[in-house]
C-alpha positions as CSV (number, residue, x, y, z in Angstrom):
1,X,0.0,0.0,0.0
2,X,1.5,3.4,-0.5
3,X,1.8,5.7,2.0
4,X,1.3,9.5,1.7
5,X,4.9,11.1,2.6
6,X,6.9,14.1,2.2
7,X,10.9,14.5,3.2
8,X,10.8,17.4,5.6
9,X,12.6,20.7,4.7
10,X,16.6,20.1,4.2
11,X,16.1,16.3,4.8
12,X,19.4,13.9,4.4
13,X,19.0,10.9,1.9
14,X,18.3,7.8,2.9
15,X,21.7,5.5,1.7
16,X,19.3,3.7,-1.0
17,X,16.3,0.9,-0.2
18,X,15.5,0.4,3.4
19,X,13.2,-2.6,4.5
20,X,12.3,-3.2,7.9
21,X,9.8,-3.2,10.6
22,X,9.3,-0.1,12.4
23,X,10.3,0.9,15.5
24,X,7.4,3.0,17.4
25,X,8.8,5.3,20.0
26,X,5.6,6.8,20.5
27,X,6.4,8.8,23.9
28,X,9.2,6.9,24.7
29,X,11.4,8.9,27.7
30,X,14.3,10.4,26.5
31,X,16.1,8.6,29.3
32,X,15.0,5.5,27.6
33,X,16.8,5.8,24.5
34,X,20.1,4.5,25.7
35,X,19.2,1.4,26.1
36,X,17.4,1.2,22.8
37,X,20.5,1.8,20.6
38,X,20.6,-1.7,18.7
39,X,16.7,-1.4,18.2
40,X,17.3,2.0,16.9
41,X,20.2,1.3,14.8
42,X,19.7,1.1,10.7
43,X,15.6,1.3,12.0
44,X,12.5,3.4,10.6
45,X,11.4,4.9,13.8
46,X,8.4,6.2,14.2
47,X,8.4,9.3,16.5
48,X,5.4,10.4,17.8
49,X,2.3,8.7,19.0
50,X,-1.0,8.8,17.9
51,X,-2.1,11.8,15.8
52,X,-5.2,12.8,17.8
53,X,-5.5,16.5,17.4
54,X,-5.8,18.2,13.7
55,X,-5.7,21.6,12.6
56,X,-10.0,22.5,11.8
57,X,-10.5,26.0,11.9
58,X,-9.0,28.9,9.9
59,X,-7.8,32.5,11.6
60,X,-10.8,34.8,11.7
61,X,-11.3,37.1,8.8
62,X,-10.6,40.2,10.5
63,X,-12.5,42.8,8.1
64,X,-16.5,40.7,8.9
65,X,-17.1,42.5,11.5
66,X,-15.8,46.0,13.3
67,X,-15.5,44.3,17.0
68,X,-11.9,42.6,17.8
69,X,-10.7,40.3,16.4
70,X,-7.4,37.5,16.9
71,X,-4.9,38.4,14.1
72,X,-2.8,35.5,13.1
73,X,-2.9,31.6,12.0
74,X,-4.5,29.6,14.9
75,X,-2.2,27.7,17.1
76,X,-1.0,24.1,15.8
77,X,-1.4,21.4,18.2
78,X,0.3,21.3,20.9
79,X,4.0,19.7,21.1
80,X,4.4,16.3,22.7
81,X,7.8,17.7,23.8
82,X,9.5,20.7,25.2
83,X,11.7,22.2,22.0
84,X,14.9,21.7,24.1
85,X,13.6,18.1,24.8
86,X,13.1,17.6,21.2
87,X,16.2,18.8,20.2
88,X,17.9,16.0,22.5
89,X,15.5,13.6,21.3
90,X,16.7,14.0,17.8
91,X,20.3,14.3,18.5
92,X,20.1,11.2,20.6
93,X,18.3,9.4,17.7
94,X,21.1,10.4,15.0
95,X,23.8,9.3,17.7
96,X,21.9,5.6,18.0
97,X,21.8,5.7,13.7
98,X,18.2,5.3,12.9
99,X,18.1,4.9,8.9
100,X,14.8,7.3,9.0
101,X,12.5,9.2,11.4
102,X,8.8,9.6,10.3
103,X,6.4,11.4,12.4
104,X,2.0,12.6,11.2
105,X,0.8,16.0,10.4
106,X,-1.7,17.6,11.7
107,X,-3.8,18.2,9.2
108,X,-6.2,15.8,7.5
109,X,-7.6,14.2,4.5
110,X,-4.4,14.1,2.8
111,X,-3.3,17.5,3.7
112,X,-0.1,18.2,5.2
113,X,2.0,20.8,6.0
114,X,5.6,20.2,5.4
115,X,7.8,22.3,6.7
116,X,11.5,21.5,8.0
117,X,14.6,23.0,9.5
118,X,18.4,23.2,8.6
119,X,20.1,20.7,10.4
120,X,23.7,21.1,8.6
121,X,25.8,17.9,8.8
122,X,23.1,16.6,12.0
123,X,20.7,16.2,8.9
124,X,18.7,12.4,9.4
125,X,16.0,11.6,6.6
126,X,13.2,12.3,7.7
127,X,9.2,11.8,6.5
128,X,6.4,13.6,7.3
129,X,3.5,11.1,6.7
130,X,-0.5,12.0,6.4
131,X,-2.1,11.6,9.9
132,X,-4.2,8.7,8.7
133,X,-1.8,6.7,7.5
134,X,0.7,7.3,10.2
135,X,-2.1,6.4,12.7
136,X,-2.9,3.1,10.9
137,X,0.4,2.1,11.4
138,X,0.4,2.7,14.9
139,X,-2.9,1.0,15.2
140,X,-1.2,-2.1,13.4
141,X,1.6,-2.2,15.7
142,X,-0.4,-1.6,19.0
143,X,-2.8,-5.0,17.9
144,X,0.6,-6.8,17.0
145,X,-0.3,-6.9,13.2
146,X,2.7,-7.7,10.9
147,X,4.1,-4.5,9.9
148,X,7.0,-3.9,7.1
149,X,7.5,-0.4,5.1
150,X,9.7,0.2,2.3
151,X,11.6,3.7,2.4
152,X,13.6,5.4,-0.7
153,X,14.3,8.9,0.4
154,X,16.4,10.8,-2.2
155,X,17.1,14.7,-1.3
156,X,19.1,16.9,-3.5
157,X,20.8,20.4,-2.3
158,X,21.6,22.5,-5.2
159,X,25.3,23.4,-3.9
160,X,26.7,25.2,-7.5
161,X,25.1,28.5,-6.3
162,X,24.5,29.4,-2.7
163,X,23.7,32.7,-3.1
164,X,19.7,33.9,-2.9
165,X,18.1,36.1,-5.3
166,X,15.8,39.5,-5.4
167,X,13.9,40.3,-8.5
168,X,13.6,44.0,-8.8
169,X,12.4,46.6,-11.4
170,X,11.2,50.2,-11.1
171,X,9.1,52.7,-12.9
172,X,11.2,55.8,-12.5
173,X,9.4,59.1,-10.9
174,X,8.9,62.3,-13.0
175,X,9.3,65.1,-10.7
176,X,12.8,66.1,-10.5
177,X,12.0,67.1,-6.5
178,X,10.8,64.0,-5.1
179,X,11.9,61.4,-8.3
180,X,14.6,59.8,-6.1
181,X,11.9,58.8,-3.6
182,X,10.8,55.6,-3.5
183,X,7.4,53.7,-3.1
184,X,7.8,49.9,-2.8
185,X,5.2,46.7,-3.9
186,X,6.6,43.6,-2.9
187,X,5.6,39.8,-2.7
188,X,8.1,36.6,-2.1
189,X,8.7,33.9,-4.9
190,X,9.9,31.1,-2.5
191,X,7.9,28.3,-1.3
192,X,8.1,24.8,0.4
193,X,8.5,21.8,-1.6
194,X,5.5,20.0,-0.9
195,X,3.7,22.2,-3.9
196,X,4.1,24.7,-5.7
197,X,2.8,27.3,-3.5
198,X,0.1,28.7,-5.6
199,X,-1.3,31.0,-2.1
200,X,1.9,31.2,-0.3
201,X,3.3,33.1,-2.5
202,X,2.7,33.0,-6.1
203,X,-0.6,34.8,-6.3
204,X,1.2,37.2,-4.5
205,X,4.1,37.7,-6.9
206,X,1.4,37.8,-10.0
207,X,-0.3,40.5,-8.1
208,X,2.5,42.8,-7.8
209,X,4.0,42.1,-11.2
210,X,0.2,42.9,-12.7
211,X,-0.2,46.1,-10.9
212,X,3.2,47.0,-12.4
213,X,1.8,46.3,-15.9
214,X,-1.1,48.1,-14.9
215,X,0.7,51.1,-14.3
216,X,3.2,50.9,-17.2
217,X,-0.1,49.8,-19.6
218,X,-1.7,53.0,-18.6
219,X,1.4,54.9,-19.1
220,X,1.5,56.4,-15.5
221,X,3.9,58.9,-14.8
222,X,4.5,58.7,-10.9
223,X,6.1,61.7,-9.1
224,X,7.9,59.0,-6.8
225,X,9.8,56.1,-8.3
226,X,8.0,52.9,-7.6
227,X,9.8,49.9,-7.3
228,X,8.5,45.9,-7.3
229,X,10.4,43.7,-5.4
230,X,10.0,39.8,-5.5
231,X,11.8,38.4,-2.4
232,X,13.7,34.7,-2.0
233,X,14.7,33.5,1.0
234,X,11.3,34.5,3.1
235,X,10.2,31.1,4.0
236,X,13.5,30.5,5.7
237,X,13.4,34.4,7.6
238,X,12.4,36.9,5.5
239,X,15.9,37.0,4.1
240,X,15.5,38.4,1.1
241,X,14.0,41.4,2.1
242,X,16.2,42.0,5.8
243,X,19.4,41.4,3.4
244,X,17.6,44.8,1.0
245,X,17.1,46.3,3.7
246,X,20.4,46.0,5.4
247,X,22.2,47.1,2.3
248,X,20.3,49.9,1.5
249,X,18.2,51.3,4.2
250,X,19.8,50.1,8.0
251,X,22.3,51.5,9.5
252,X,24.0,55.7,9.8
253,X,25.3,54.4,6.4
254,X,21.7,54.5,4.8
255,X,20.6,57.5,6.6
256,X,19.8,59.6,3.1
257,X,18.4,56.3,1.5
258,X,16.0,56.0,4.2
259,X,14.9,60.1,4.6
260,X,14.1,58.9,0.3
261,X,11.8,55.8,1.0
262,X,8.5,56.8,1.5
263,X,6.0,53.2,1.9
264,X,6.2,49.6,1.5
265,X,3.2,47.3,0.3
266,X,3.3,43.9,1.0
267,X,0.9,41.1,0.1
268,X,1.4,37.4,1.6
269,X,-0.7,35.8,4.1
270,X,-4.1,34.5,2.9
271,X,-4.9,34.5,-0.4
272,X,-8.2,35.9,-3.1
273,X,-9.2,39.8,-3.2
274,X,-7.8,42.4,-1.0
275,X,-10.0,44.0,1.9
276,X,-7.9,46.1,3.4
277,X,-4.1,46.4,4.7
278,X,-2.9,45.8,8.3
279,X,-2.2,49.3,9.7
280,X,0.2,48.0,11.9
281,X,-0.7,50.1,14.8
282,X,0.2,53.2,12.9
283,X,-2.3,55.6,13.7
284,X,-1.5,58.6,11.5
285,X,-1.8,56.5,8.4
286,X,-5.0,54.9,9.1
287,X,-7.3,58.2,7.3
288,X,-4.9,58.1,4.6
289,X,-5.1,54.4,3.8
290,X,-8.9,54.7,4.9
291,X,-9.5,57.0,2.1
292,X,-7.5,55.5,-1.2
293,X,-9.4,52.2,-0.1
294,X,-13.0,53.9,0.0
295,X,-13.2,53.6,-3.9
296,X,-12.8,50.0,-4.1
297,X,-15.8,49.3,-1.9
298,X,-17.7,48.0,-5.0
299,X,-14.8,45.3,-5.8
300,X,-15.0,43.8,-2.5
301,X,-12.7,45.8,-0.2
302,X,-14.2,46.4,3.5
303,X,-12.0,48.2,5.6
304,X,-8.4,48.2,7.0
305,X,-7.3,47.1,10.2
306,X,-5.5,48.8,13.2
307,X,-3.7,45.8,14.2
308,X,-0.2,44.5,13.1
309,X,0.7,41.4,11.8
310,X,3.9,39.3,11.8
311,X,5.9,36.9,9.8
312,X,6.0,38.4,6.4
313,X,8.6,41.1,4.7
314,X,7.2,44.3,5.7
315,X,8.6,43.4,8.7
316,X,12.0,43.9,7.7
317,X,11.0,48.0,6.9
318,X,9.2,49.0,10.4
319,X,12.2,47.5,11.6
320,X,14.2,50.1,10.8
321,X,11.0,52.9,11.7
322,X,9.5,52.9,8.0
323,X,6.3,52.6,7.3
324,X,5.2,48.8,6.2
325,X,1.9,47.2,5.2
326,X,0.7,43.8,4.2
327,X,-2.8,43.3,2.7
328,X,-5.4,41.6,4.5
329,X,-6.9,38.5,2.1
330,X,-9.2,35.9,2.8
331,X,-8.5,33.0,4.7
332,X,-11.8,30.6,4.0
333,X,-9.7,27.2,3.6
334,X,-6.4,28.9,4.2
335,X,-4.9,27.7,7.3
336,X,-6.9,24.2,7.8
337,X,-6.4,23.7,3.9
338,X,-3.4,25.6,1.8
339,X,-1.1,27.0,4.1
340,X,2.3,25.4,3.9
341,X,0.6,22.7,2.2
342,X,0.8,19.7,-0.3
343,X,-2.7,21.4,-1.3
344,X,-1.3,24.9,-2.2
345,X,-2.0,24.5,-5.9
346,X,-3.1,26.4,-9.4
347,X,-7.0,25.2,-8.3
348,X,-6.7,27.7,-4.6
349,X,-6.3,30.8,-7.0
350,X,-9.3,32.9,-8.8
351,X,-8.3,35.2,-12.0
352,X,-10.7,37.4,-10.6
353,X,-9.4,38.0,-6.9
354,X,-5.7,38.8,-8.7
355,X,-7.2,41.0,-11.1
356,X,-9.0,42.6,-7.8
357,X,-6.0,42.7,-5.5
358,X,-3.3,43.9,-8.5
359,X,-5.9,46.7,-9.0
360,X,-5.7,48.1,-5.7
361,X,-2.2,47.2,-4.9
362,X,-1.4,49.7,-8.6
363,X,-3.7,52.4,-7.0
364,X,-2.1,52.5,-3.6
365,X,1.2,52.5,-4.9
366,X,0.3,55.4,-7.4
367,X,-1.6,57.3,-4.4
368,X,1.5,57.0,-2.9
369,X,4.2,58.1,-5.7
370,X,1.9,61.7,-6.0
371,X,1.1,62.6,-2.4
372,X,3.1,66.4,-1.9
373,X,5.3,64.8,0.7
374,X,6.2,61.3,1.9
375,X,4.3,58.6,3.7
376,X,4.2,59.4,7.4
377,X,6.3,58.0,9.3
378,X,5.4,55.5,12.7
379,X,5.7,57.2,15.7
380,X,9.1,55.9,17.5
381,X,8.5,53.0,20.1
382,X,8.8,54.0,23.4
């Protein structure tokens, strides 16, 4: 019977064909391991018990109503382990040799999320399997069924060029006073291996590409330079955009650079039209975003939101006091179903909602480029 698997992130190769019966740890002490080494040894080790809680419910859609709401993804079941406790599981399963690790997701149906970390040379392979059929193997062992798997795990790392890549073009400004100011759109281009990412983030990148064609198809003439940037790297820690901003904006070096940028626009988390934008907590640019969103009430867009939210590349521009917004989207199937996903594919994206979001995102950028002075600034943090 095949089995539903994915190698997490950065997982090692297995060293061809392995065979066996598995070895469920389930949850095993750590202070048990040691005397498990020859069990463990050249096994498939299965790491954590039962799958009983799944991920069923997506974050609240934060522009239905005008009480408070909870920004974010909702939380994913909770560990089994302390993170220190899991780190000295792992290490103590590498020192005993186990051929291959597999542990469930929590999602269901098929879905997972795959998602890894970079061990370095500590790398073991390592299988995320679907919850169901990690639990029916568990199930087997527990009534003392017969149990063999076959595991192939072949990982590649693409070694000739370790560098990471921005893609970035620009529609120069027109007024010789404020044309070396720049307005930025931005979206990342990276995503996890398990699919190719379709919400997380190529809509994303289409947008802001198609509000730049917008723009030049129109043939705008900004007062500000706007500038696109597509970010790598963002999965693994918004690298693209913190190693933009650290060459050109961070830092007593940068101070000119920074007095020219005026606003960043991000769009990442959730996916179909935009409603709004995340106002970060910015007070003195809520009338001003209030107002160039008003005229796109009739394409779907509600209203934007005082709260801030994390884990995406604005972050990397209010870190260094600059104004930085990320679009809020919908999340209807998002976090239970695409997020991270083997899911996130070409059928979780509507022409419509890009054509929606890439007009807005052109506007705001363009309301942006030929305001008579520069984006306000957030008030320093006290």
């Amino acid at each position: 019977m095949p089995l539903v698997g994915y190698p997490e992130g950065w997982s090692a190769s297995t060293p061809g064909e392995i065979v066996a019966v598995p070895v469920f740890l389930g949850d095993t002490p750590l202070s048990a391991l040691a005397g498990m080494r020859d069990r463990l040894q050249g096994a498939i080790v299965l790491t954590y018990p039962l799958q009983t809680q799944f991920v069923r419910q997506d974050r609240a859609q934060p522009t239905a109503s005008d009480g408070p709401v909870t920004i974010g993804a909702p939380p994913m079941p909770g560990a089994r382990r302390s993170q220190a406790e899991a780190r000295q599981f792992a290490q103590s399963l590498r020192d005993a040799g186990a051929a291959v690790l597999l542990r469930p997701s929590a999602a269901e149906h098929g879905t997972m999320f795959v998602l890894g970390r970079d061990q370095g040379e500590n790398a073991r392979p390592s299988v995320i399997v679907a919850a169901e059929h990690y639990n029916m193997l568990v199930r087997m062992l527990g009534a003392g069924l017969p149990v063999k798997l076959r595991v192939n795990l072949k990982s590649r790392f693409l070694e000739d060029d370790r560098n990471g890549y921005n893609v970035l073009a620009e529609i120069r400004g027109t007024d010789p006073a404020v044309a070396d100011e720049v307005v930025m759109i931005g979206a990342h281009l990276d995503s996890w291996h398990s699919a190719p990412g379709a919400t997380d983030n190529a809509d994303g990148a289409a947008v802001a590409l198609e509000a730049m064609r917008i723009l030049t198809a129109v043939n705008a003439q900004p007062r500000r330079t706007i500038r696109v940037a597509l970010w790598g790297g963002e999965e693994e820690g918004l690298l693209g955009s913190k190693a933009y901003v650290d060459k050109h904006l961070a830092g007593d070096a940068n101070t000119a650079a920074r007095d020219r940028f005026s606003i960043y626009f991000n769009v990442d988390p959730g996916t179909g039209p935009i409603y709004g934008f995340y106002l970060q907590g910015q007070q003195n640019a809520a009338a001003i975003l209030d107002s160039w969103l008003e005229p796109f009430k009739d394409l779907g867009a509600r209203r934007n939101i005082p709260q801030p939210i994390g884990n995406t590349d604005h972050l990397s521009f209010t870190a260094v006091g600059l104004p930085g917004f990320n679009a809020v989207q919908d999340y209807v199937d998002y976090d239970v179903r695409t997020h991270h996903t083997n899911m996130d594919t070409f059928e979780r994206v509507r022409e419509p909602d890009l054509k929606q979001a890439a007009v807005i995102f052109a506007s705001f950028a363009y309301q942006a480029a030929m305001r008579d002075e520069k984006f306000p600034r957030p008030s320093p943090s006290k």
